[in-house]
C-alpha positions as CSV (number, residue, x, y, z in Angstrom):
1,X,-15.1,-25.7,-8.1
2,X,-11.7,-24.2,-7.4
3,X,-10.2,-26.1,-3.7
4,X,-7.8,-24.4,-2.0
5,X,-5.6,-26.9,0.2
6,X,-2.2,-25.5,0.1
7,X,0.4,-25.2,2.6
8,X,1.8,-21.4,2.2
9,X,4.9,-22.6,4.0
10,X,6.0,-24.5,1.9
11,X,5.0,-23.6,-1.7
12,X,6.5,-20.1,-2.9
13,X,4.0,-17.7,-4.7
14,X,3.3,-14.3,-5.2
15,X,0.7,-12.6,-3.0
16,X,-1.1,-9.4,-3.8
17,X,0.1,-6.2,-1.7
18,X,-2.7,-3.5,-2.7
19,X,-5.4,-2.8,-4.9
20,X,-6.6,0.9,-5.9
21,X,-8.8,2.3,-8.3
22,X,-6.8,4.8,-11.2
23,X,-9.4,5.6,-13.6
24,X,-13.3,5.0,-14.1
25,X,-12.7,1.5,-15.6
26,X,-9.0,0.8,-14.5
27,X,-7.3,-0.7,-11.5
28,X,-3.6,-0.7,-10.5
29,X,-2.6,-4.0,-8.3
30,X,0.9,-5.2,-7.1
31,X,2.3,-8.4,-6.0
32,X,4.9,-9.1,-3.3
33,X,6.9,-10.9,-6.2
34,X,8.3,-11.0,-9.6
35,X,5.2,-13.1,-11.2
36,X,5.5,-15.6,-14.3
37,X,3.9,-13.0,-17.0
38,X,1.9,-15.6,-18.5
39,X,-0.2,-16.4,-15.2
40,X,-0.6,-13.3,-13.8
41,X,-1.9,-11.2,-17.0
42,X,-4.4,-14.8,-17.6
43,X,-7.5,-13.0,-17.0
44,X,-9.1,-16.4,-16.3
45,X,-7.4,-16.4,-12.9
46,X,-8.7,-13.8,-11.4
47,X,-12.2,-13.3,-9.9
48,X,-13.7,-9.7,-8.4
49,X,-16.3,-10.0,-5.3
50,X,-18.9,-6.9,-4.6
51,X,-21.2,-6.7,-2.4
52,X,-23.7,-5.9,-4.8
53,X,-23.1,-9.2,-6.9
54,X,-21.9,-9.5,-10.0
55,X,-22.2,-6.5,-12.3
56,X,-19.9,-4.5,-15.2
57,X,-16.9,-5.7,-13.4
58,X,-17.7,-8.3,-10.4
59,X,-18.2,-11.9,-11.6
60,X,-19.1,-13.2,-7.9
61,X,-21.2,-12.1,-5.0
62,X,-19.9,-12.6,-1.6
63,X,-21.1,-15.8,-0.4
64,X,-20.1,-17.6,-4.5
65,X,-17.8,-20.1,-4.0
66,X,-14.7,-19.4,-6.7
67,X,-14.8,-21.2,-10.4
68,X,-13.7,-21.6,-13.7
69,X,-16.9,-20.1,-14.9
70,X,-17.3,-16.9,-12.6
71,X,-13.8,-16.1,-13.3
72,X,-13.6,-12.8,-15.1
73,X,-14.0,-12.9,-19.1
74,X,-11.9,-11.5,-21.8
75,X,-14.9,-9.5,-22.6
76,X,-15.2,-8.2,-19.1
77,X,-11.1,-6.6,-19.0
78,X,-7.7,-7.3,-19.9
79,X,-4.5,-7.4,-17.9
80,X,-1.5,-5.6,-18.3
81,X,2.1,-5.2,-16.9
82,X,2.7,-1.3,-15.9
83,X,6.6,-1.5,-15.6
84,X,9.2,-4.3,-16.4
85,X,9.5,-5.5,-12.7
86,X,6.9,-8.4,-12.9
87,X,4.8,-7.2,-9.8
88,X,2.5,-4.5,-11.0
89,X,-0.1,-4.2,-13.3
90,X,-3.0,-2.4,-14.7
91,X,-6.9,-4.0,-15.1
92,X,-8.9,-2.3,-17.5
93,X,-12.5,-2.8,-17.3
94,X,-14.9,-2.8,-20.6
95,X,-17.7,-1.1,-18.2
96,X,-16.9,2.0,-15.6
97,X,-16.3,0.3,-12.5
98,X,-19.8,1.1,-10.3
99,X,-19.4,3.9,-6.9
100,X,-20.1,3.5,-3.9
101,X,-19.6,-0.6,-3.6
102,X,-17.0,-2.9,-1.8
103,X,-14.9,-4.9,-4.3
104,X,-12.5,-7.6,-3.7
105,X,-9.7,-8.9,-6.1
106,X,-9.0,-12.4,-5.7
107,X,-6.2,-13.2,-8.2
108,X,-5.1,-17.3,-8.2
109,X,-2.9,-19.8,-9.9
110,X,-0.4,-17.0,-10.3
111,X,3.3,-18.5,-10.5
112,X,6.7,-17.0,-9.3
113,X,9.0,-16.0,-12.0
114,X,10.6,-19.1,-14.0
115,X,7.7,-21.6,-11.5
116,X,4.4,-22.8,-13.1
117,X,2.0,-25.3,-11.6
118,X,0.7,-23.1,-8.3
119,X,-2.7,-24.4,-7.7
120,X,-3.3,-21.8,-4.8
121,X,-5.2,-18.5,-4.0
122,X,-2.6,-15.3,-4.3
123,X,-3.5,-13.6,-1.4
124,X,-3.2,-13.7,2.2
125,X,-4.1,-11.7,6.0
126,X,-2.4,-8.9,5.0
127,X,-3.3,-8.1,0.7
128,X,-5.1,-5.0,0.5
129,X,-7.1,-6.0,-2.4
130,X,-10.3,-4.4,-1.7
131,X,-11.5,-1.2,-3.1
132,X,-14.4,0.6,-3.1
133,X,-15.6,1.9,-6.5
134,X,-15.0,5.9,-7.0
């Protein structure tokens, strides 16, 4: 189990602006920040919520506490940059993404530009990194 007992004062990190479905198995999603490419396209840091648990593209329910396991699976989608600025990318599901059900993307231990060791969750109050499937 993941703990998340970081001062966001005082440690830099990218935090995720928006999250929107594109396609029937794709979502676009930005940071605030240039990201270090290696962290934020690691598949294993990122976990979906719905709030019908998991399924084709969720790996928790709502109430799951975050981990290494239910992070999402190389088998479940892959990550990719959408443009050379660092802060938006593309997540392409194996499986259509499911209508008609609340999502939430919860990207961590994604690092600024040229940083690496962020132990933190990547998004804060204001992300909007919920969608509901279309």
């Amino acid at each position: 189990m993941y703990n998340f007992h970081v001062d966001r004062q005082r440690v830099p990190h990218p935090v995720i602006t928006n999250t929107r479905q594109v396609a029937s198995n794709q979502i676009l999603f930005s940071y605030d920040q240039r990201t270090d490419m290696g962290s934020a396209i690691n598949l294993s840091n990122y976990w979906i919520r719905s709030n019908a648990g998991p399924n084709g593209i969720a790996s928790v329910n709502m109430g799951d506490m975050l981990s290494s396991s239910n992070a999402l699976k190389p088998e479940m989608a892959i990550i990719r940059p959408i443009d050379h600025s660092k802060m938006n990318f593309t997540m392409t599901f194996a499986n259509r993404i499911p209508s008609g059900i609340l999502y939430i993307l919860l990207p961590c231990f994604v690092n600024l530009e040229g940083s690496s060791g962020y132990t933190g969750e990547n998004w804060g109050p204001f992300s909007m990194n919920m969608f509901i499937g279309i």
